[in-house]
C-alpha positions in Angstrom: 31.7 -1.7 14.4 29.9 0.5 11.8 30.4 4.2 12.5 27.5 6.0 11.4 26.6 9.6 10.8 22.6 10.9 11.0 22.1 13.9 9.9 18.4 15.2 10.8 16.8 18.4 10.3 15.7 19.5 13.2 16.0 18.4 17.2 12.9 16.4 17.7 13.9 14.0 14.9 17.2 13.7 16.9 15.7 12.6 19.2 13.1 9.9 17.5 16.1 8.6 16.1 17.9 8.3 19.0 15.1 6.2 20.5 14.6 3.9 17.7 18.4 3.5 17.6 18.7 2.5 21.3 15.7 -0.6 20.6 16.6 -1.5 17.6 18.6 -5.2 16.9 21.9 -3.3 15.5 22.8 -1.4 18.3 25.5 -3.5 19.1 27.1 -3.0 15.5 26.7 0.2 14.8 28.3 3.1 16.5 25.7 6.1 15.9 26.2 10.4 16.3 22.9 12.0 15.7 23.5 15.7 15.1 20.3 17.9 13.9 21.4 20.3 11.1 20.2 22.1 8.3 21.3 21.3 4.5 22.5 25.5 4.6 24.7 24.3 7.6 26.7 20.9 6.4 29.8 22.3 5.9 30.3 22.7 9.7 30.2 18.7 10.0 32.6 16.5 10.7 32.1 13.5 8.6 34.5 10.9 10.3 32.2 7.9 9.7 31.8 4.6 7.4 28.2 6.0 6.2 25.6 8.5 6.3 21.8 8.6 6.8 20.4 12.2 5.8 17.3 13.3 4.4 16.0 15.5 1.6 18.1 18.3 0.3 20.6 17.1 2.7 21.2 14.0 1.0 20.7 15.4 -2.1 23.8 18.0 -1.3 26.1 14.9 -0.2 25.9 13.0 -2.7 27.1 16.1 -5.0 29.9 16.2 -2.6 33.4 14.4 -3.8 33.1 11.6 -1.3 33.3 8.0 -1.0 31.1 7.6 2.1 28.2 6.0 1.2 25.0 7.7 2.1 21.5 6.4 2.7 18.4 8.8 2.1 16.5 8.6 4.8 12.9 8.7 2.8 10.3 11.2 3.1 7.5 8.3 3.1 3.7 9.0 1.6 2.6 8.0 5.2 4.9 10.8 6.3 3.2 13.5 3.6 -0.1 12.3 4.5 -0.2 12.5 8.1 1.2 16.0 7.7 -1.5 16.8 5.4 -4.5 16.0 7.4 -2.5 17.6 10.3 -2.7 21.0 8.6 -6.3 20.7 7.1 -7.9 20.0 10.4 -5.6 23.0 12.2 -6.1 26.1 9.5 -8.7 24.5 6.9 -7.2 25.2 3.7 -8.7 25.1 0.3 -5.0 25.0 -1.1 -1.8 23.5 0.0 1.9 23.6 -1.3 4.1 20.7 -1.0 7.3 21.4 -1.8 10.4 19.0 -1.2 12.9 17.0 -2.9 11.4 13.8 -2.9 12.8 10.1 -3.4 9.8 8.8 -4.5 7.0 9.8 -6.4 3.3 11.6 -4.7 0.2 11.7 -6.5 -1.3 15.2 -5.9 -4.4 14.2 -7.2 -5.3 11.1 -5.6 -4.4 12.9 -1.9 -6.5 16.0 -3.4 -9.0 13.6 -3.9 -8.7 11.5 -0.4 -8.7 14.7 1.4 -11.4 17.0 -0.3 -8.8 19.5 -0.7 -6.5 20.7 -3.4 -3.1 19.6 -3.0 -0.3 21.1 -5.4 3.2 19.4 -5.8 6.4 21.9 -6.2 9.5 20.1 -6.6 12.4 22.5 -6.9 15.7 20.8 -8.4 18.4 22.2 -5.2 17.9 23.9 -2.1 18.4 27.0 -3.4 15.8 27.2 -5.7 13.1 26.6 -2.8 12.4 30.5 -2.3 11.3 30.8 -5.9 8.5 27.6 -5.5 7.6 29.0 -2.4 6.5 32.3 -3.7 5.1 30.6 -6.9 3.1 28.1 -4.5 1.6 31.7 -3.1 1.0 33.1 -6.3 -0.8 30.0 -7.1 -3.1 30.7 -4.3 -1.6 27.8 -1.7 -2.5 28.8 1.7 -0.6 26.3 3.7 2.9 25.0 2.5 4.6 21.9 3.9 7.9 20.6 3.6 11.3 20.0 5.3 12.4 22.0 7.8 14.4 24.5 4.9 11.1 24.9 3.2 9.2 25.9 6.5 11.7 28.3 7.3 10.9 29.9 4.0 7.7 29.9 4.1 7.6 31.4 7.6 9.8 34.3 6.3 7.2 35.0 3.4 4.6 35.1 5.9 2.7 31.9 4.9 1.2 29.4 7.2 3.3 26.4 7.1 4.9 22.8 8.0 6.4 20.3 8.6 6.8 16.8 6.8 7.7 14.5 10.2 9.9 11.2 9.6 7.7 8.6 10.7 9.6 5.9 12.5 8.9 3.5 9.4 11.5 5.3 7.9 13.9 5.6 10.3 14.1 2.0 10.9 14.7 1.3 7.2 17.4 3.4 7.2 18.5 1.4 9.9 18.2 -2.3 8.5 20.1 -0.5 5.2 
């Protein structure tokens, strides 16, 4: 039995994974404890487990970690980025929008400027901690909505700005899974 650790962002991922989990093929294998948590808030974990499945600047932050518990980045897809964007234009109509995240793989900006009729810029700050300075630069730089992980909402929210959230599509979850 495979003892494995998700660690999601925020509670209705928790419970998307949960439900893929339950119909997926390796539920009989693998032993899984879904807890939602923010990257700020790891160190309150316990990380009795074989392996991990986080995503963004949570992963990021365990892999800097001195462990030997393999972990699996649960991928921000550019399904995931896309559906988000077109999500925010059609709620607040914005002429400008911020996305900011650590990402695993690499967006175009211009081609989903171009697909969407609207201009998309791409912050991509280096830790977690440095996502307060790219949010305000993404408002100094005229964004008007700003989308992210849960971390970079939060910010955003605090600054005042319209913002959020990049949603795991199940895709992602269940390639985590067969990992």
């Amino acid at each position: 039995m495979i003892h494995m650790l998700f660690i999601v962002p925020y509670p209705e991922l928790q419970e998307k994974v949960q439900h893929i989990f339950d119909h997926h093929s390796a539920r009989e294998t693998i032993q899984s404890r879904i807890v939602a948590e923010m990257a700020e808030h790891m160190d309150r974990l316990d990380y009795d487990c074989d392996v991990i499945v986080a995503r963004g600047y949570t992963a990021q932050k365990l892999r800097c970690r001195s462990t030997e518990i393999p972990i699996i980045e649960l991928p921000i897809t550019s399904y995931d980025i896309l559906r988000s964007l077109e999500e925010c234009r059609t709620l607040y109509h914005p002429r400008r929008i911020a996305i900011i995240g650590c990402f695993n793989e690499p967006h175009d900006a211009a081609l989903l400027s171009h697909l969407l009729q609207c201009d998309i810029r791409l912050y991509c700050p280096p830790s977690i901690g440095e996502i307060d300075y790219f949010v305000r630069k993404s408002l100094e730089d005229g964004c008007e909505v700003i989308i992210g992980g849960h971390s970079v909402r939060q910010c955003a929210l605090h600054h005042g700005a319209t913002a959020g959230v990049i949603e795991t599509g199940d895709e992602a979850i269940i390639t985590a899974l067969n990992e």
